[in-house]
C-alpha positions in Angstrom: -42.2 -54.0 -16.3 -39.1 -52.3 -16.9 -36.1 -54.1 -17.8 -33.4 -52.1 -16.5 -31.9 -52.2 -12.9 -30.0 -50.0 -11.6 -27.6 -50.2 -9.0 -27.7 -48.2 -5.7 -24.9 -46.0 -6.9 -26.9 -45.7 -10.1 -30.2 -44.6 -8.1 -28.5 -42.3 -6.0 -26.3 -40.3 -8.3 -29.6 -40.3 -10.6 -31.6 -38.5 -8.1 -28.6 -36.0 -7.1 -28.5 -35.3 -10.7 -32.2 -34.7 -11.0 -32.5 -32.5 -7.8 -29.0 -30.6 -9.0 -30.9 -29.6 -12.0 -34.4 -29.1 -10.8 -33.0 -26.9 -8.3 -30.4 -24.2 -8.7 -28.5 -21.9 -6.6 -31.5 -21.0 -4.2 -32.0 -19.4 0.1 -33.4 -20.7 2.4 -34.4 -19.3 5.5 -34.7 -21.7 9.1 -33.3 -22.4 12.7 -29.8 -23.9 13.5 -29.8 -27.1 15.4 -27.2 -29.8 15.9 -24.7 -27.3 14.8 -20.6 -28.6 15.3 -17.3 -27.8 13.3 -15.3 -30.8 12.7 -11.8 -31.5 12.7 -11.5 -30.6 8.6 -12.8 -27.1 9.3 -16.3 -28.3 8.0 -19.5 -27.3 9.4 -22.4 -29.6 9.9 -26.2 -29.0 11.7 -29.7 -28.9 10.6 -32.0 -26.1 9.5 -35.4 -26.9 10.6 -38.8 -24.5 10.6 -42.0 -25.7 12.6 -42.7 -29.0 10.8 -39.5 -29.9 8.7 -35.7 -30.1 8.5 -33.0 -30.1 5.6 -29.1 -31.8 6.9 -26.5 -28.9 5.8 -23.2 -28.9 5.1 -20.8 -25.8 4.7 -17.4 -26.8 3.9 -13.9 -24.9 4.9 -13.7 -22.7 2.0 -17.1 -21.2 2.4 -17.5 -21.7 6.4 -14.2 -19.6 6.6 -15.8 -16.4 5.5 -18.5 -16.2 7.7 -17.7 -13.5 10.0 -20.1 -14.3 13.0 -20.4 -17.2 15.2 -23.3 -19.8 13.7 -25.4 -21.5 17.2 -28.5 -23.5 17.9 -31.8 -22.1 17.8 -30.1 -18.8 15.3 -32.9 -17.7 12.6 -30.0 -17.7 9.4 -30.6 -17.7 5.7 -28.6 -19.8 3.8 -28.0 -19.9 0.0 -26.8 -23.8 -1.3 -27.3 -26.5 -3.7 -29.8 -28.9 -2.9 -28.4 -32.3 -3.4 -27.5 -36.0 -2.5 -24.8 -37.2 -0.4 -24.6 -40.2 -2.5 -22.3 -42.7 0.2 -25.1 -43.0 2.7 -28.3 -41.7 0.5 -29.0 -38.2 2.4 -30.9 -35.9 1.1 -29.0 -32.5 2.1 -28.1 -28.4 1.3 -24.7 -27.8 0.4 -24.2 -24.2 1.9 -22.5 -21.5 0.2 -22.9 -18.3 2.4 -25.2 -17.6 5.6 -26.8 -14.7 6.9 -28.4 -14.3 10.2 -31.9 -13.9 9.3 -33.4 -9.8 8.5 -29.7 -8.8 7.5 -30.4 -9.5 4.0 -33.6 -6.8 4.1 -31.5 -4.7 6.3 -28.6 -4.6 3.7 -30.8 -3.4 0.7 -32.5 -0.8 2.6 -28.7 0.6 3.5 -27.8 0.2 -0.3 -31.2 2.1 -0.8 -30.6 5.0 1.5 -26.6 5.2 0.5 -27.8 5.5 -2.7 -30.7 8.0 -2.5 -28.4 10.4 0.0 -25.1 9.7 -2.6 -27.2 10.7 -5.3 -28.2 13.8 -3.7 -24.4 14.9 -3.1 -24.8 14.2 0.6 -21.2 12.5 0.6 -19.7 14.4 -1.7 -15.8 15.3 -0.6 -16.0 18.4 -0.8 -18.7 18.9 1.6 -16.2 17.5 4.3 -15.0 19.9 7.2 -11.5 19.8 8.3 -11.2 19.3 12.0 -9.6 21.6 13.8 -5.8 21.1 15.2 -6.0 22.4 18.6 -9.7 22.1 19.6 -10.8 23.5 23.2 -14.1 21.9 23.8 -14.8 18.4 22.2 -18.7 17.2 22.3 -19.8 13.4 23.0 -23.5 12.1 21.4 -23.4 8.8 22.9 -25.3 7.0 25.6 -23.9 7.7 29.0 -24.0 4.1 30.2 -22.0 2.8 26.9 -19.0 1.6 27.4 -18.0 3.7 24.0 -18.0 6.9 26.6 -15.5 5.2 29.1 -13.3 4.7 26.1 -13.6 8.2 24.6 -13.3 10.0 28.0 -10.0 7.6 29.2 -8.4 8.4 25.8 -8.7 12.3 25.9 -7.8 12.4 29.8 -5.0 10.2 28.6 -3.9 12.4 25.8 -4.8 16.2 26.9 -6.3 16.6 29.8 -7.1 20.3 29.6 -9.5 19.5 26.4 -13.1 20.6 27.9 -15.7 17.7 27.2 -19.5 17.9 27.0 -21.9 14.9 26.2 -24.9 14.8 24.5 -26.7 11.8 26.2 -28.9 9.8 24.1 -30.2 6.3 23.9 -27.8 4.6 20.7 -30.2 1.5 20.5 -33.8 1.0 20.0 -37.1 2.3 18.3 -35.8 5.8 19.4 -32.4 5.9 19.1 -32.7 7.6 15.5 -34.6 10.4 16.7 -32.6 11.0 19.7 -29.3 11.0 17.8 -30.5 13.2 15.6 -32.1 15.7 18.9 -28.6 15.6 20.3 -26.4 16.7 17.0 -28.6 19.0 16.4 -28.8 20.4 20.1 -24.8 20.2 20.3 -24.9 22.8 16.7 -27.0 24.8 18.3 -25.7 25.6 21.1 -22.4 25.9 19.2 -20.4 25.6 22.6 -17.7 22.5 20.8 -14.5 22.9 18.4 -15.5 19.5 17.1 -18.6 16.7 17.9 -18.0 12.7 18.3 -20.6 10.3 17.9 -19.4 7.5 19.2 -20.8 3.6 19.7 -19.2 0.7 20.7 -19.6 -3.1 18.3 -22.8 -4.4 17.6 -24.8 -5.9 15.2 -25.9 -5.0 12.2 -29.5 -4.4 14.0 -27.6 -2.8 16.8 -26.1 0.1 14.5 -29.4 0.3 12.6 -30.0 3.9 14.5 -26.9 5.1 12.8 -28.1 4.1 9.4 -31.6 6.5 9.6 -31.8 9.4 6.8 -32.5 11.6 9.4 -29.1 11.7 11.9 -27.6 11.8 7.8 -29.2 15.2 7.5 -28.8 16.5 10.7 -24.7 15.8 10.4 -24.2 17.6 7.1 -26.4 20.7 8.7 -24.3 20.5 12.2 -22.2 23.5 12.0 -19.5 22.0 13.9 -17.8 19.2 12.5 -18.7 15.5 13.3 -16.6 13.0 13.5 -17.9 9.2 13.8 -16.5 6.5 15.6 -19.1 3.3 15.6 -18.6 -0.2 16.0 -15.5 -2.0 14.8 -13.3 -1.3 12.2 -15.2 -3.3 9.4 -18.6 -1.8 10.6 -19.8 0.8 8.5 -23.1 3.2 8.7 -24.3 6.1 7.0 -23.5 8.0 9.6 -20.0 7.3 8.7 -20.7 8.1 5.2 -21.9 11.6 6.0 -19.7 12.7 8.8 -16.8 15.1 7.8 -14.3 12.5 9.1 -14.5 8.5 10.2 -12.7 6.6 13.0 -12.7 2.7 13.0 -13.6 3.0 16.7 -14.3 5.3 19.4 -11.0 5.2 20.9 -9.3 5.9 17.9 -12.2 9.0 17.2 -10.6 10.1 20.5 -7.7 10.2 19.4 -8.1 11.6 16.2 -9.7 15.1 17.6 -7.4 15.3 20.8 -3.6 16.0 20.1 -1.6 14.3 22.3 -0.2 16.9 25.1 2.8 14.8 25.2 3.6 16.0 21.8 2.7 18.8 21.8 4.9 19.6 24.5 7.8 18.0 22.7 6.5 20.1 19.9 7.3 23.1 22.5 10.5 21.7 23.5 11.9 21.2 20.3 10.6 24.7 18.7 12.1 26.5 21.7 15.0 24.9 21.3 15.4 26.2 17.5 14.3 29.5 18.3 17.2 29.8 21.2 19.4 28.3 18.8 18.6 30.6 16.2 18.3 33.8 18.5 21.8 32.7 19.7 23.1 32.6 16.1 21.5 35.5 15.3 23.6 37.3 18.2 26.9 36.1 17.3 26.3 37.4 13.6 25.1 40.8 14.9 28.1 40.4 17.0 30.8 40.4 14.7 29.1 42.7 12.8 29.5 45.2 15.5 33.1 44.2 16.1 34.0 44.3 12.2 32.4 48.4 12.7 34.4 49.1 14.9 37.8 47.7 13.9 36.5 49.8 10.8 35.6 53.1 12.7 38.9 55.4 13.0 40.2 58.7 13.7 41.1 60.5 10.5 44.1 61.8 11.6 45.2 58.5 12.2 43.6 57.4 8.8 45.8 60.3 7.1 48.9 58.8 9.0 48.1 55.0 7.6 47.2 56.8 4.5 50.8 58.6 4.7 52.6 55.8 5.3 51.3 53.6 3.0 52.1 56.1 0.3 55.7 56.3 1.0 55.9 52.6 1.5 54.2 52.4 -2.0 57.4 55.3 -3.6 60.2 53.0 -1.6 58.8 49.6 -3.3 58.4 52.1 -6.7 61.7 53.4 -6.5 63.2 50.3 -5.7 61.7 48.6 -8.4 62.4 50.7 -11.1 65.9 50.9 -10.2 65.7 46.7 -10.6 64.4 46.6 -13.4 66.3 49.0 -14.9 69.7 47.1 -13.9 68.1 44.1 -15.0 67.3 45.9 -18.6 71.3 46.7 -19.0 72.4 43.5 -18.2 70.5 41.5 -20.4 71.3 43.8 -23.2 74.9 43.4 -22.7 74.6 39.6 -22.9 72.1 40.1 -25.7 75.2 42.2 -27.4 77.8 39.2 -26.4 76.2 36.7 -27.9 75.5 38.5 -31.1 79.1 39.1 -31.8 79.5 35.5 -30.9 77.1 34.3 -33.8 77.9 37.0 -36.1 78.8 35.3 -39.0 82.0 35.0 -41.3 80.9 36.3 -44.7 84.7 35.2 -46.4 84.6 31.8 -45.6 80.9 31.6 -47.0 81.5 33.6 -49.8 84.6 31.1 -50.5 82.3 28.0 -49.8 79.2 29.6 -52.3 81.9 29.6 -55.0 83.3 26.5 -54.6 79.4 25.1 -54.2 78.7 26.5 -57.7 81.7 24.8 -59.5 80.9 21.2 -57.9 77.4 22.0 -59.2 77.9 23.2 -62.9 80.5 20.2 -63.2 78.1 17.7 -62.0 75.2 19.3 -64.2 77.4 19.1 -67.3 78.5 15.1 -66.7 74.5 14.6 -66.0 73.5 15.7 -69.0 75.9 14.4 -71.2 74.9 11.0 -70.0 71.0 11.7 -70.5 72.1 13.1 -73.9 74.1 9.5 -74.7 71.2 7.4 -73.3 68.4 9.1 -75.6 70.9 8.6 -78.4 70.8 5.0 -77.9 67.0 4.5 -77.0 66.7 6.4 -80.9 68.5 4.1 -82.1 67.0 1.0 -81.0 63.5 2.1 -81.6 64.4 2.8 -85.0 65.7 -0.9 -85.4 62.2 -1.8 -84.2 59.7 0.5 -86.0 57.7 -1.6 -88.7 57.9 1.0 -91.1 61.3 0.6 -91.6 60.2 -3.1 -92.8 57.4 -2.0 -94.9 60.1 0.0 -96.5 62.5 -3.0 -97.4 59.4 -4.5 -99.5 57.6 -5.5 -96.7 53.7 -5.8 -96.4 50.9 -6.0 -93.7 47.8 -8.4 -94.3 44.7 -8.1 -92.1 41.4 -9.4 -92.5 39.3 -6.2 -94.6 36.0 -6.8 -92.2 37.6 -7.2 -88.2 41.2 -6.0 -89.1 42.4 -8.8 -88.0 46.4 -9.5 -88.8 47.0 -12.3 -90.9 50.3 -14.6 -89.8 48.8 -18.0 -92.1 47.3 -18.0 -95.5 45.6 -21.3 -94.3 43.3 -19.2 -92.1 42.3 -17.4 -95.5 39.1 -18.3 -97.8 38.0 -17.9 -101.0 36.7 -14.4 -101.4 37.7 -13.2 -98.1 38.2 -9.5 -98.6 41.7 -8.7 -97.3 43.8 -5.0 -97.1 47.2 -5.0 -98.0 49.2 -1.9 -96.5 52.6 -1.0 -97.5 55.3 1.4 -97.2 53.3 4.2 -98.7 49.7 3.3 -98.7 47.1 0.0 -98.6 45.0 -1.9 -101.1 41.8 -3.8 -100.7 42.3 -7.2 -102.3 40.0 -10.6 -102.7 41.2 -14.3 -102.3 40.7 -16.0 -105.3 40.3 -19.7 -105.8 44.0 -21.5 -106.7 44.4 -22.3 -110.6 43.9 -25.8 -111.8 47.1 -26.5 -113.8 
């Protein structure tokens, strides 16, 4: 018997630990009932089969991302953690993403075929057509009761009328959609009657585009002489088709209007070209204008060329004549002044002559007191420098003592020991000498 008991907490978060573990990350395919949303943004309901049922939940952050609209009795797949809701002991699937049941086989064979036909080159860029700017005849594969046609015909009516349109009918949903898609593109190329071709289908499923997604309307695009452009579903929607054609539209209104330029603008196009080319014819007439007038100004008789010619020769001698005659009275004058104000600064060679001598005799007089005094002062330096020259000491009897080994100068004989070697130097000559010990008396 065991000996432990466990609380219901205990129990419960035991067994959501145990099915967390036991089972991962897994899908799970089934039929929505009791589906709601609650006020949190939560999603709650039941996925059942024929003889059981799993509670879900699918909180905010996940159910957010779901781009279509879950309701009873829809075939989904789900992927979630199995576990416990531990508060009231239910057993439930926490939901991490949902798919409506088939789109998940669906999706890989499109990865498949986008692969093979990517591989091949099929998509490559350079394969793509550019569309031409100012198309005649536009071609329509579409089905002539979709709604997609309405769209594509009240756009190019709206935006150029004069644009020629033939459809291609064909069914754009079913078992043979694929085939007849492909019939009509290839019909449309043969009959090479279009600037440009549109396939065109309004929003649908993923099982509702699945026509557009066959290998063959792939193929029979890339061979279509004329250039395809594709305008199915909604913006986010995309099919091989789309992948092959030379250009893509999010939609078939915007196809439309891709292909047809607007006649609005293109007449404002017109307006404003013909205004530049009046505007630059008019210019160009006003230049060729004045170029005629400044010819013709230029464009004289000679005779009445010799007579400007004439004229402007003896106006030319007058301004000569004159001129020189200016100058030349100009020349004179200033020489005369030049000539006044030499005589003016001419200068007075006496009085300088006078002033040179009397110069020189300041000079030699000051020379001679000069040096006289240098002559006294070096007299007096001699003499003091001889008072002060040791020699003259050595001479009266005098002697130097320094120390034989550093010639050091002795002043004490208490700095002296015995048998210090010592050089005597006197008046004429030295002598090496040793200390000897005194006598003893």
């Amino acid at each position: 018997m065991p000996t432990e008991i466990l609380s219901v907490s205990q129990l419960n978060r035991s067994v959501r630990d145990l099915l967390e573990h036991r089972y991962p990350l897994l899908w799970v395919r089934g039929e929505i009932s009791n589906f709601m949303v609650a006020k949190s943004g939560h999603a709650y309901f039941s996925l059942k089969d024929s003889q059981s049922q799993i509670r879900c939940a699918m909180f905010r952050n996940r159910f957010q991302y779901v781009e279509w609209r879950p309701a009873d009795g829809m075939q989904v797949e789900v992927q979630g953690l199995v576990t416990l809701y531990e508060a009231r002991g239910d057993y439930q699937l926490v939901v991490e993403a949902a798919r409506r049941a088939g789109i998940g086989a669906l999706y890989e064979a499109f990865l498949r075929l986008k692969d093979k036909l990517s591989r091949e080159g099929l998509f490559e860029e350079d394969l793509k057509r550019p569309l031409p700017t100012s198309p005649q005849r536009i071609g329509v594969v579409t089905s002539l009761k979709a709604a997609a046609l309405r769209d594509v015909l009240t756009t190019l009516s709206r935006r150029n009328p004069a644009i020629g349109v033939v459809i291609y009918p064909t069914t754009v949903q079913g078992e043979s959609a694929a085939r007849e898609i492909t019939a009509a593109i290839n019909n449309a190329g043969m009959r090479a009657e279009c600037d440009v071709l549109l396939l065109c289908r309004g929003g649908g499923s993923i099982e509702d585009l699945w026509s557009f997604n066959d290998e063959s309307v792939a193929r029979a695009i890339r061979n279509c002489p004329i250039p395809v452009v594709t305008g199915i579903g909604h913006e986010t929607d995309f099919t091989i088709a789309d992948f092959a054609a030379d250009k893509r539209a999010p939609t078939p209104t915007a196809a439309a209007e891709l292909v047809s330029p607007s006649r609005a603008e293109l007449l404002a196009h017109v307006s404003t070209l013909t205004g530049r080319i009046r505007q630059r014819t008019r210019r160009t007439l006003e230049i060729k204008e004045q170029f005629l007038d400044s010819v013709l100004r230029r464009l004289v008789h000679p005779a009445r060329r010799l007579d400007e010619r004439r004229q402007a020769v003896d106006g030319l001698a007058t301004r000569l004549s004159r001129a020189t005659a200016s100058m030349f009275g100009d020349r004179v004058w200033k020489l005369r002044e030049l000539q006044h104000r030499t005589r003016l600064q001419a200068p007075d060679l006496d009085r300088l002559a006078q002033l040179a001598a009397s110069l020189r005799a300041r000079l030699v007089n000051r020379w001679s007191i000069a040096a006289r005094q240098r002559t006294d002062y070096l007299a007096s330096l001699e003499t003091n420098l001889a008072h002060l020259n040791p020699q003259r000491v050595l001479e009266r009897g005098f002697s130097l003592v320094r120390d034989a080994g550093s010639g050091t100068l002795v002043r004490n004989s208490a700095t002296l020991s015995t048998h210090q070697k010592i050089e005597i130097t006197f008046a004429q000559g030295s002598a090496l000498a040793e200390i000897m010990p005194p006598r003893t008396p």
